[in-house]
C-alpha positions as CSV (number, residue, x, y, z in Angstrom):
1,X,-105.1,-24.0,42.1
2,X,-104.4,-25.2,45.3
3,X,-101.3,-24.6,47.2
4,X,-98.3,-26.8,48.2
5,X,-95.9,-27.2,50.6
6,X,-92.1,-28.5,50.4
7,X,-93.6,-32.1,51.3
8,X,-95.4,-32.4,48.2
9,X,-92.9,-30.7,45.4
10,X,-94.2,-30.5,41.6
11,X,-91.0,-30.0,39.9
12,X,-87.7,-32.1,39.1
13,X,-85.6,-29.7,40.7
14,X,-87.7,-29.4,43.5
15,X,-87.7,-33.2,44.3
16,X,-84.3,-33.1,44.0
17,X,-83.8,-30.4,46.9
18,X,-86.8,-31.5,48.7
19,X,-84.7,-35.2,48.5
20,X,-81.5,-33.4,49.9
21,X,-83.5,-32.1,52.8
22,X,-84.5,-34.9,54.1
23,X,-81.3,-36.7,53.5
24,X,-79.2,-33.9,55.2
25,X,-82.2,-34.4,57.8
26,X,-81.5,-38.1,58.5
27,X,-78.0,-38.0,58.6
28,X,-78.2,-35.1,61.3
29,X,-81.0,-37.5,63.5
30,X,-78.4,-40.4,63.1
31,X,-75.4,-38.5,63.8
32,X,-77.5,-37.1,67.2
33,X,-78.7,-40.5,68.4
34,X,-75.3,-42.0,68.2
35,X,-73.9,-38.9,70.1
36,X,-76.7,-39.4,72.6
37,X,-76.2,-42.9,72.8
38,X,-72.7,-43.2,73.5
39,X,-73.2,-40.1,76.2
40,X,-75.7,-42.3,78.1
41,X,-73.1,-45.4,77.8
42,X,-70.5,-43.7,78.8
43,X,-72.3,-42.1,82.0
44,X,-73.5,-45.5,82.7
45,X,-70.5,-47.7,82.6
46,X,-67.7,-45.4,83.8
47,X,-69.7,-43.6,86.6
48,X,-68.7,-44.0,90.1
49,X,-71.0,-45.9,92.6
50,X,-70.9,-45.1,96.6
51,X,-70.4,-49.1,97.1
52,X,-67.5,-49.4,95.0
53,X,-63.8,-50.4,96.2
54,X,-63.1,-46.8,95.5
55,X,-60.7,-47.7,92.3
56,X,-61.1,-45.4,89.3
57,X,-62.4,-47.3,86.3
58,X,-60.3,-48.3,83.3
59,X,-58.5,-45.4,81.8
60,X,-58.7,-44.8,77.9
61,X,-55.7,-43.0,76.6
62,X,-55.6,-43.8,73.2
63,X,-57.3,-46.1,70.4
64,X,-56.5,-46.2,66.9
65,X,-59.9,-48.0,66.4
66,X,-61.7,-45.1,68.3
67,X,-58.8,-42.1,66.2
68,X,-60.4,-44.1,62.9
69,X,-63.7,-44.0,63.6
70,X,-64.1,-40.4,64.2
71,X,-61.8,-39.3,61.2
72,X,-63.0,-41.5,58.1
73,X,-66.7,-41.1,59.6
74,X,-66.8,-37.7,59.0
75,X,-65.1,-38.0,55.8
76,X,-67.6,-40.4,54.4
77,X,-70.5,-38.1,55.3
78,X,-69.3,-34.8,53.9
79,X,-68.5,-36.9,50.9
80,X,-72.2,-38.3,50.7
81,X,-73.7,-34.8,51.4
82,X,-71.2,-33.8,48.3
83,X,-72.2,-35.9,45.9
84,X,-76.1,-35.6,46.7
85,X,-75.5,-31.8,46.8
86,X,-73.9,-32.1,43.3
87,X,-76.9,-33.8,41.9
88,X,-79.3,-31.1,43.0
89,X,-76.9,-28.4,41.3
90,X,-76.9,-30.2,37.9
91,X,-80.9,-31.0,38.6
92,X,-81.4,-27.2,38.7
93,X,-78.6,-26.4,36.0
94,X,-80.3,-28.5,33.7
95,X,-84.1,-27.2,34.0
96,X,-85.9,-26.3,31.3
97,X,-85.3,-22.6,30.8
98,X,-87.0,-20.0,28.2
99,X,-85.3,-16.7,27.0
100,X,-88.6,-15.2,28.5
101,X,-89.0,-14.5,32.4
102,X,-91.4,-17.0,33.9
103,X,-94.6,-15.4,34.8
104,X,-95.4,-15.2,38.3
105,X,-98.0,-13.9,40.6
106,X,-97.0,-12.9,44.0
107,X,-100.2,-12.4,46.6
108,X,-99.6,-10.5,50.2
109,X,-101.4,-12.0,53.1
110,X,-101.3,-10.6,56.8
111,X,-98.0,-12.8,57.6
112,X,-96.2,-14.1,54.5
113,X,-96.6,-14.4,50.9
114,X,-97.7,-16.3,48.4
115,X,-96.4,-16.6,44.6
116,X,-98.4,-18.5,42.0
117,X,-96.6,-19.7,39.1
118,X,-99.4,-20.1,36.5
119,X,-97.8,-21.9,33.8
120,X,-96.4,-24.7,35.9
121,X,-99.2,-24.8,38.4
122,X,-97.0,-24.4,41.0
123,X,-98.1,-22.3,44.2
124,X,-95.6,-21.9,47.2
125,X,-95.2,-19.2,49.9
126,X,-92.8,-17.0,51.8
127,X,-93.2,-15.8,55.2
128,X,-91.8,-12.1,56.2
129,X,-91.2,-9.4,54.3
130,X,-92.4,-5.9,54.3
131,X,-93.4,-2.7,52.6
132,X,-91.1,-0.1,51.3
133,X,-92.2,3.5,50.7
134,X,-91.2,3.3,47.1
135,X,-93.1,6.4,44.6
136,X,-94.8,3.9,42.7
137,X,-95.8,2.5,46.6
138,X,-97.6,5.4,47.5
139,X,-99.1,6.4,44.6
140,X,-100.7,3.4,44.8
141,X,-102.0,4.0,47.9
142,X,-103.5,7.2,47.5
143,X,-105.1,5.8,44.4
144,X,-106.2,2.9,46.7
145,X,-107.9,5.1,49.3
146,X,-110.4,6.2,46.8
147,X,-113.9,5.0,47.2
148,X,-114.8,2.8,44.0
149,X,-111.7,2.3,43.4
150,X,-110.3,-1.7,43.6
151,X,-107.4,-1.9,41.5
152,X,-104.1,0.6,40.5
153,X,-102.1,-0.2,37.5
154,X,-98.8,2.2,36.3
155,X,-98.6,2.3,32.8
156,X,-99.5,-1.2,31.3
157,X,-100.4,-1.9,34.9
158,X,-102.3,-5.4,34.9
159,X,-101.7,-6.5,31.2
160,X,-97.9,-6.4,32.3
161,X,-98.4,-9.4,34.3
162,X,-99.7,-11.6,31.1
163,X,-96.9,-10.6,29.3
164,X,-93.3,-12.2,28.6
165,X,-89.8,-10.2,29.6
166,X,-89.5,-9.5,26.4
167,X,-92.6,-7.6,25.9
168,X,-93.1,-6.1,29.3
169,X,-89.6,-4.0,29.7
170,X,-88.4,-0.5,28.1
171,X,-85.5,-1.1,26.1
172,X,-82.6,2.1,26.7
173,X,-81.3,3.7,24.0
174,X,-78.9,7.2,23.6
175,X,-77.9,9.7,21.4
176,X,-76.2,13.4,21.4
177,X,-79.2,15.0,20.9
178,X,-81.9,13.4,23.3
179,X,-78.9,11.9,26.0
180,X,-80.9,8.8,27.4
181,X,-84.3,7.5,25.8
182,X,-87.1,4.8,25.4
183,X,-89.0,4.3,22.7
184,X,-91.7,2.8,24.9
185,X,-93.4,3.5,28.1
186,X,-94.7,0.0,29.2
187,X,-93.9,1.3,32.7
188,X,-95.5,4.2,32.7
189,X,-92.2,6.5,33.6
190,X,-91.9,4.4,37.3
191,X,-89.2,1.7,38.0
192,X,-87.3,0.7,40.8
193,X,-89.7,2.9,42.8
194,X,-88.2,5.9,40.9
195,X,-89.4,8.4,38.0
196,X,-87.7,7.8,34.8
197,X,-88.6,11.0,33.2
198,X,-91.2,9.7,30.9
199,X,-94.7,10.3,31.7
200,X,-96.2,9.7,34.6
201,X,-99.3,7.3,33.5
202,X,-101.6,5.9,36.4
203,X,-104.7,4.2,35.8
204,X,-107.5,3.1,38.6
205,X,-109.4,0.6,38.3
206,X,-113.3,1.1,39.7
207,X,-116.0,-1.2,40.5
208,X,-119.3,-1.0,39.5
209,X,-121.8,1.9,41.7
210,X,-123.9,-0.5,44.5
211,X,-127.0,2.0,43.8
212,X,-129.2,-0.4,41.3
213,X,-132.4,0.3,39.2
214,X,-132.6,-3.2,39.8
215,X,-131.7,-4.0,43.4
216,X,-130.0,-6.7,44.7
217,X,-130.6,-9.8,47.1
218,X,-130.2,-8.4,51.0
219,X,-131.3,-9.0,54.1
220,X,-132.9,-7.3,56.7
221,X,-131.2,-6.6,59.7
222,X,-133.9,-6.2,62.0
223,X,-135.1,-9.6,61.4
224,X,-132.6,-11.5,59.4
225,X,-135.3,-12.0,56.6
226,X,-134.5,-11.7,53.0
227,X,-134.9,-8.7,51.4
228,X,-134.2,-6.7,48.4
229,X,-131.5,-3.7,48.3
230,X,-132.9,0.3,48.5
231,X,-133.9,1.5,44.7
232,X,-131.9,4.5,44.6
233,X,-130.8,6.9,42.0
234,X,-127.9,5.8,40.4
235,X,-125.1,7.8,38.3
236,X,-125.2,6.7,34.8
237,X,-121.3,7.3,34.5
238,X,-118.6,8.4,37.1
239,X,-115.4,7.9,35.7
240,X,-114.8,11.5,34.3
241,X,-115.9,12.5,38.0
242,X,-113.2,9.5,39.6
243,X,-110.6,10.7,37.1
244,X,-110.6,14.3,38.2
245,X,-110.4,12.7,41.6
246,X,-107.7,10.5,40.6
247,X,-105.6,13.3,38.9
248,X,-106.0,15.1,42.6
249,X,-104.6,12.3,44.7
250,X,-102.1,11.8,42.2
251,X,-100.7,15.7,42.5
252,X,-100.6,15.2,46.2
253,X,-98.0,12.3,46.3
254,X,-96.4,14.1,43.6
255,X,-96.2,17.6,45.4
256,X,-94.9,15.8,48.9
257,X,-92.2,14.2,46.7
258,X,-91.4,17.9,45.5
259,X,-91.4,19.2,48.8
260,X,-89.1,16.2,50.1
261,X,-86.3,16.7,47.0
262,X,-86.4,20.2,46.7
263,X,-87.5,22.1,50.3
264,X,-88.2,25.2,50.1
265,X,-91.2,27.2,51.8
266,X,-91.4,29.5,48.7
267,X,-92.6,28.2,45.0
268,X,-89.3,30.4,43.8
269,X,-86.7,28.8,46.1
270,X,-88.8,25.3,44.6
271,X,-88.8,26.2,40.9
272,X,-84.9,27.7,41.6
273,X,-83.8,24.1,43.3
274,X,-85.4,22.4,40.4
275,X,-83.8,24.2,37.8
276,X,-80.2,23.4,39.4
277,X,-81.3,19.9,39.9
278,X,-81.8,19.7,35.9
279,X,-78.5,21.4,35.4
280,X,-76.7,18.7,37.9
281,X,-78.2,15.8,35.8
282,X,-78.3,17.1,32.2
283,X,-81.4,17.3,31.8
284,X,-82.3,17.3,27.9
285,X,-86.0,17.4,27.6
């Protein structure tokens, strides 16, 4: 899929607005090269000339031609830009729509962003932006800055991203005895860069060890020539080792946040800020 810019739009709505632009576009180029031109005119024709008789030139003080001009033009281009404008509303009004969210794929580069609609093969891009320290944001990274380690999903993680709206979300229910609840923990008790109370479920995703029975293509780099990778022993399985790692990282972004909500250089004064903070909320579980 290769992307697109706004000069090559794949959708109705986005002709519409990309039609707009352009018109808005050309009526802003006219309106300046009539400005421009009747500057230059004016400078021309009504400038004074060191060989002249010394008479000022011909006074303007009124013109109902010039009083017309200037109030009906401006009148007739609002009223174009209104009626193109209302075109583009009802364009996007009447898209298709699905009581599903659209899925979407958003991809961070150095200096903007890019989001991939899959379904309509659409690809456009944002520029700016930045990072947030959200929980969910640095678990992430600690989970990142594992070795082995190339992906980091919270609870459903990646299969959320195949997934409509409806299937995807916690729904929020209540009662006396259990005060708020889900039934489901498709977001593995993170959202809105908060804990919900559910648990906490982090997965990390690892790629496979380089260190081959059967090596791989190389090359030397003492002469550049091809060569084969080192046979080395190789673990038959690290992922209990990588989840006792994980489970490690994961306690340290938990502990800062503890340390940042509830102070405290003594576990008691911790445990005894905790308990009132479950008091303050109602805490039920």
């Amino acid at each position: 899929m290769s992307p697109t810019s706004i000069f090559a739009p794949l959708s109705t709505p986005a002709e519409s607005i990309f039609e707009l632009s352009v018109l808005v576009l050309a009526i802003a180029a006219a309106i300046f090269a009539v400005v421009a031109a009747l500057l230059v005119y004016s400078v021309v024709k009504f400038r004074k000339r060191r060989n002249d008789d010394g008479r000022e030139p011909a006074q303007v003080y009124g013109s109902l031609q010039v009083e017309l001009a200037w109030t009906i033009t401006p009148v007739i281009i609002v009223l174009v830009l209104f009626l193109a404008s209302a075109r583009v509303v009802f364009a996007v009004q009447d898209a298709p729509r699905t009581k599903d969210s659209l899925e979407v794929t958003v991809v961070g580069h150095q200096f903007w962003w890019e989001y991939r609609y899959p379904g309509l093969k659409v690809v456009t891009h944002h520029l700016g932006g930045g990072m947030i320290p959200f929980f969910d944001g640095r678990i992430g990274a600690a989970m990142l800055s594992i070795q082995s380690v190339k992906g980091c999903g919270i609870g459903d993680g990646f299969d959320l991203a195949g997934r409509p709206g409806s299937e995807a979300h916690d729904e929020i229910f209540h009662s006396p005895e259990r005060g708020y609840y889900r039934e489901t923990n498709r977001a593995g008790g993170l959202e809105g860069g908060m804990t919900t109370g559910e648990p906490l479920v982090v997965r990390g995703f690892m790629k496979p060890l380089p260190t081959l029975t059967k090596p791989l293509r190389s090359v030397d780099i003492a002469t550049h020539e091809p060569a084969e990778a080192l046979r080395e022993r190789t673990d038959s399985c690290t992922v209990p080792a990588a989840g006792v790692v994980g489970e490690a990282m994961v306690a340290f972004v938990l502990a800062d946040a503890y340390r940042a909500k509830f102070g405290g250089d003594h576990i008691d004064d911790v445990r005894q800020a905790l308990a009132c903070y479950r008091e303050r909320i109602g805490w039920q579980r």
